[in-house]
C-alpha positions as CSV (number, residue, x, y, z in Angstrom):
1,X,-18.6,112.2,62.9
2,X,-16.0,114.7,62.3
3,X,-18.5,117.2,60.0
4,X,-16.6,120.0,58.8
5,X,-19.1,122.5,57.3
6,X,-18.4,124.9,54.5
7,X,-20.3,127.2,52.0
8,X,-20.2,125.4,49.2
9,X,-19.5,121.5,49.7
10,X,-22.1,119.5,51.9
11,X,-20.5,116.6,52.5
12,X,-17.0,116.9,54.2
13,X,-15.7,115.0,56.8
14,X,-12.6,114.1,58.9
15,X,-12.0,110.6,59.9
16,X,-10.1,111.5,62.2
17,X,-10.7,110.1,65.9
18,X,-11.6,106.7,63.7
19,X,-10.9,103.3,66.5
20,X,-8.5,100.7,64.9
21,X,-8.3,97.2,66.4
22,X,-5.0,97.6,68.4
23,X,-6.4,100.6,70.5
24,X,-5.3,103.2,68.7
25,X,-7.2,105.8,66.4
26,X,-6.9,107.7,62.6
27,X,-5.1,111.3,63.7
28,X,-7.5,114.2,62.8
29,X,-6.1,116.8,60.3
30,X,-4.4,113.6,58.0
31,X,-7.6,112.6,55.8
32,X,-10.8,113.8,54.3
33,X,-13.8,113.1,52.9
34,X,-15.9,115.7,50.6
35,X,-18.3,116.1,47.6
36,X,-17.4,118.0,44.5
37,X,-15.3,120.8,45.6
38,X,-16.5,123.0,42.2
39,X,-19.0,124.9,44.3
40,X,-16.3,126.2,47.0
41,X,-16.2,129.4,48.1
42,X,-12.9,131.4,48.4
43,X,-14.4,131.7,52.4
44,X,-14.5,127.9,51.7
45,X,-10.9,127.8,50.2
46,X,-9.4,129.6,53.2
47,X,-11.1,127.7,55.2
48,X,-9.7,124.2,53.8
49,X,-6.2,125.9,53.6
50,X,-5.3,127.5,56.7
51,X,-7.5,126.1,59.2
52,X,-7.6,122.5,58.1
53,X,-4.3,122.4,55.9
54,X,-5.2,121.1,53.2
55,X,-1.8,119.8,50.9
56,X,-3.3,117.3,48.2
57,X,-6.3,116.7,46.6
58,X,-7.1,113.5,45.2
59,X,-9.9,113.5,42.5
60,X,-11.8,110.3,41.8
61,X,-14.1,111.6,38.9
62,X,-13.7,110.5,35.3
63,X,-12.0,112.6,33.4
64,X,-15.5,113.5,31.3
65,X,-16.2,114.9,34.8
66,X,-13.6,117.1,34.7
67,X,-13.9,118.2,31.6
68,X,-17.3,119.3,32.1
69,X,-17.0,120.4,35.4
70,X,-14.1,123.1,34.8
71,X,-11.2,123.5,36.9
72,X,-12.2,124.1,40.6
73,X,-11.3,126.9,42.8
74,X,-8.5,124.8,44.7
75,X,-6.9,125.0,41.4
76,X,-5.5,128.1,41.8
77,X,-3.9,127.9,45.3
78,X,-0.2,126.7,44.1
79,X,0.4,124.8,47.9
80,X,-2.2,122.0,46.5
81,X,-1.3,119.4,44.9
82,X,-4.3,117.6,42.8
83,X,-4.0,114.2,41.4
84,X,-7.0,112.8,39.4
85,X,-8.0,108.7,39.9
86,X,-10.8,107.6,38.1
87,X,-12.9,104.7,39.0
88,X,-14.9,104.1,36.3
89,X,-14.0,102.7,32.3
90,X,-13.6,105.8,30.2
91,X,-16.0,105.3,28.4
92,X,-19.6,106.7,27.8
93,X,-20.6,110.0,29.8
94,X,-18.8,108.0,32.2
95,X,-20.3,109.9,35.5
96,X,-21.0,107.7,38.6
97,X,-24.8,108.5,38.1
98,X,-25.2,108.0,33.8
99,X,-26.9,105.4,33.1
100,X,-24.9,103.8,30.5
101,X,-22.0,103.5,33.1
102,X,-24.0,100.8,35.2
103,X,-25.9,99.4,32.1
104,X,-22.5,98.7,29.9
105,X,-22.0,96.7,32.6
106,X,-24.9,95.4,34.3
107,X,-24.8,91.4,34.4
108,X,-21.3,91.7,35.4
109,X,-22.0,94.1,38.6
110,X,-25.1,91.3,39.1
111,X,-22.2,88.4,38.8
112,X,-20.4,90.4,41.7
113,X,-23.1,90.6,44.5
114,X,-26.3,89.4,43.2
115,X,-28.3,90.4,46.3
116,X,-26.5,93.9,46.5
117,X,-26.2,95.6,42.8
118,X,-24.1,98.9,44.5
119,X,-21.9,96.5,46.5
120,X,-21.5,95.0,43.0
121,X,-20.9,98.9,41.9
122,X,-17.9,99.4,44.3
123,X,-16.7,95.6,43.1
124,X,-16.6,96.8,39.6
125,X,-14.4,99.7,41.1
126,X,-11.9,97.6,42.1
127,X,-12.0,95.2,39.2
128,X,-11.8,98.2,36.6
129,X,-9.7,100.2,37.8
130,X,-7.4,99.0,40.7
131,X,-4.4,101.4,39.2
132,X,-6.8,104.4,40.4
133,X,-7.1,102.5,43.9
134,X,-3.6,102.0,44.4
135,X,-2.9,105.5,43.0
136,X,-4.9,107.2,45.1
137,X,-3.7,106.0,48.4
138,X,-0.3,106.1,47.6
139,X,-1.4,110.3,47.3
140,X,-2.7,109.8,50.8
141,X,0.5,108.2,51.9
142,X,2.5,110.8,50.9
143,X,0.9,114.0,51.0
144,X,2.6,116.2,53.8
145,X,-0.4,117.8,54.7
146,X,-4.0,117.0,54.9
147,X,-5.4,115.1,51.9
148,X,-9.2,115.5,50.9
149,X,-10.5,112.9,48.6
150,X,-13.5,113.4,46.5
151,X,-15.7,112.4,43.6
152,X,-19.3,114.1,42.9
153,X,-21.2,113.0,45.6
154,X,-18.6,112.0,48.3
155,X,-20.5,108.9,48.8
156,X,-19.3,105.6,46.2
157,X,-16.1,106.4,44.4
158,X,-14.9,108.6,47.9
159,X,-16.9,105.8,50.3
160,X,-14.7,102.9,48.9
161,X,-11.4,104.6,48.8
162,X,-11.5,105.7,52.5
163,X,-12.9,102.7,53.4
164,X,-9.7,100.7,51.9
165,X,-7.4,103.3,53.4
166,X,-9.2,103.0,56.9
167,X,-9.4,99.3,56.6
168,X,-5.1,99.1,55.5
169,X,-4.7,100.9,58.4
170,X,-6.4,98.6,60.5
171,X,-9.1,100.9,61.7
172,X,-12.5,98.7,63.0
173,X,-15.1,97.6,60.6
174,X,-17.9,98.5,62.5
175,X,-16.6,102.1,62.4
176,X,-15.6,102.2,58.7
177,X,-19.0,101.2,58.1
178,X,-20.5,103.9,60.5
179,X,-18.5,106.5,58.3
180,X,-19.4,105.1,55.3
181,X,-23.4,105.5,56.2
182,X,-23.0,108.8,57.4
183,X,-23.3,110.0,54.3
184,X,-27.0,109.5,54.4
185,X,-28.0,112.2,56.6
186,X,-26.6,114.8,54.3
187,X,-28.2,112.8,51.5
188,X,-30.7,115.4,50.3
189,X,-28.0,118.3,50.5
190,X,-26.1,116.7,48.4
191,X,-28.6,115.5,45.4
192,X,-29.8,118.8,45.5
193,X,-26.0,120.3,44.9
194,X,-25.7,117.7,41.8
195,X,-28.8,118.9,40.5
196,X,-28.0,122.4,40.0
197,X,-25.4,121.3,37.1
198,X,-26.0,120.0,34.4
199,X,-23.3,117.5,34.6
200,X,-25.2,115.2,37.1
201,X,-29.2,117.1,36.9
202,X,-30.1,114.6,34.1
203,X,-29.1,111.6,36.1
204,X,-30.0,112.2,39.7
205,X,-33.7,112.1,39.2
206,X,-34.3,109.5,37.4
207,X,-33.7,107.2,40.7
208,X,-35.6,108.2,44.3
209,X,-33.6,109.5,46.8
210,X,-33.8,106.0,48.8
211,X,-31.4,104.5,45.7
212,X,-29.0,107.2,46.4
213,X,-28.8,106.6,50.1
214,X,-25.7,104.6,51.2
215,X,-26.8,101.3,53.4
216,X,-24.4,100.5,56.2
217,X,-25.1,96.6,54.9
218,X,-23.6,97.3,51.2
219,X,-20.0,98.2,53.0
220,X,-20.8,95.7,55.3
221,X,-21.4,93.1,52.0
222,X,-18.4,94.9,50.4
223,X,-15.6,94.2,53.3
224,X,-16.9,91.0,53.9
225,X,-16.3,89.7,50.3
226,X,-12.5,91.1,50.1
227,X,-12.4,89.3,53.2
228,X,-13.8,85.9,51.7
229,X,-12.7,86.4,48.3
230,X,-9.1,87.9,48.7
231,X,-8.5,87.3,52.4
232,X,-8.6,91.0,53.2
233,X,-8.0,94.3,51.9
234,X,-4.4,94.7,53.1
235,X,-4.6,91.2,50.6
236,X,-6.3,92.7,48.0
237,X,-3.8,95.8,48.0
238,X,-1.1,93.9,47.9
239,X,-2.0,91.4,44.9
240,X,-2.6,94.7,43.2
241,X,1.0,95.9,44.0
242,X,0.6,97.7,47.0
243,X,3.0,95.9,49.5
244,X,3.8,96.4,53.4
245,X,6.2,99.3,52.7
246,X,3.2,101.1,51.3
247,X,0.7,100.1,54.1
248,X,3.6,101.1,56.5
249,X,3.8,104.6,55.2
250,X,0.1,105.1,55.2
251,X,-0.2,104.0,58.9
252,X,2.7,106.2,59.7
253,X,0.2,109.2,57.7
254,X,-2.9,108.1,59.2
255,X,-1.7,107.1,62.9
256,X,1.3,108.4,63.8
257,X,1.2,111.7,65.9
């Protein structure tokens, strides 16, 4: 794994260097993974600027989130462009840890995957809100720099988008799933960073840390029912309106050199 260490975020990543089925492999420097980038330094800002080159930022928390959260230090550096994506109903405290969010709609997450209630979770994702899926790799596409996409944790809103970029792209399962688990040895980290606001503190507890760990078997669960159920994810995008042109241009982002 690509780790990319900073200050204040926990949870970044490059998937760069990612194998796709045709030989080739994700260029590094094109797309990555992080956890709320509130806490970020202006070391850390630097950092994500000039060495990585950073362009776009593309924010998958609800706009409650936001709101609460305050406008992070990427903000002010006027050669990044941030687009915001939820994936949840706006509705409630609307935070991917409230409770209400799952519990509003509980017995149709079950419906989804019965024997996997976050595979369900990322389901409902794409069910609720497959503007904010669309949306957000169309950013990807067409940022001219690297793109960073985020959500609190960097784990379930940010673990299904990359994994439906990765997966448009053509890169292997078996590694999309690799990434996607990764996240589980920084697992601690980041509960501990979502404690100390009060944002997320009330929610995180109230689960152990082994509900908050990702399982390589729910993205496993999860690509194998858009491959049942929809014949794919390049399928999936493209009932939901994105076509080839747009998988084109974000294999062109993601592969070409």
């Amino acid at each position: 794994m690509r780790w990319i260490d900073f200050e204040g975020a926990v949870n970044v990543r490059d998937v760069g260097g990612m194998p796709t089925a045709d030989g080739g492999k994700t260029i590094p420097g094109r797309l990555l993974r992080s956890d709320n980038l509130q806490g970020l330094t202006p070391n850390d800002v630097a950092k994500f600027v000039d060495e990585h080159g950073l362009r776009t930022v593309v924010d998958l928390r609800t706009t409650n989130e936001l709101t609460l959260e305050g406008p992070g230090p990427l903000t002010e550096v006027a050669t990044v462009r941030h687009t915001h994506h939820s994936m949840l109903p706006e509705r409630g405290n609307a935070t991917d840890a409230a409770a209400d969010t799952f519990e509003s709609r509980r017995e149709r997450i079950l419906a989804m995957a019965p024997d996997d209630i976050v595979c369900g979770i990322y389901l409902s994702y794409l069910a609720d809100r497959p503007d904010s899926v669309v949306s957000a790799l169309r950013t990807v596409a067409a940022s001219d720099g690297a793109a960073v996409v985020h959500c609190a944790a960097g784990k379930d809103r940010t673990g299904v988008v990359v994994a439906m970029a990765l997966s448009a792209v053509g890169v292997q399962p078996e590694a999309i799933v690799a990434d996607y688990a990764a996240t589980s040895q920084r697992i601690e980290a980041i509960l501990d960073r979502l404690r100390s606001t009060p944002t997320y503190a009330g929610d995180i507890d109230r689960l152990p840390v082994d509900a908050h760990t990702p399982r390589a078997e729910t993205m496993t669960a999860f690509l194998e029912h858009l491959d049942t159920e929809h014949g794919g994810v390049t399928e999936w995008l493209a009932e939901h309106g994105f076509g080839g042109t747009d998988v084109d241009r974000l294999r062109y982002r993601l592969l070409a050199d």
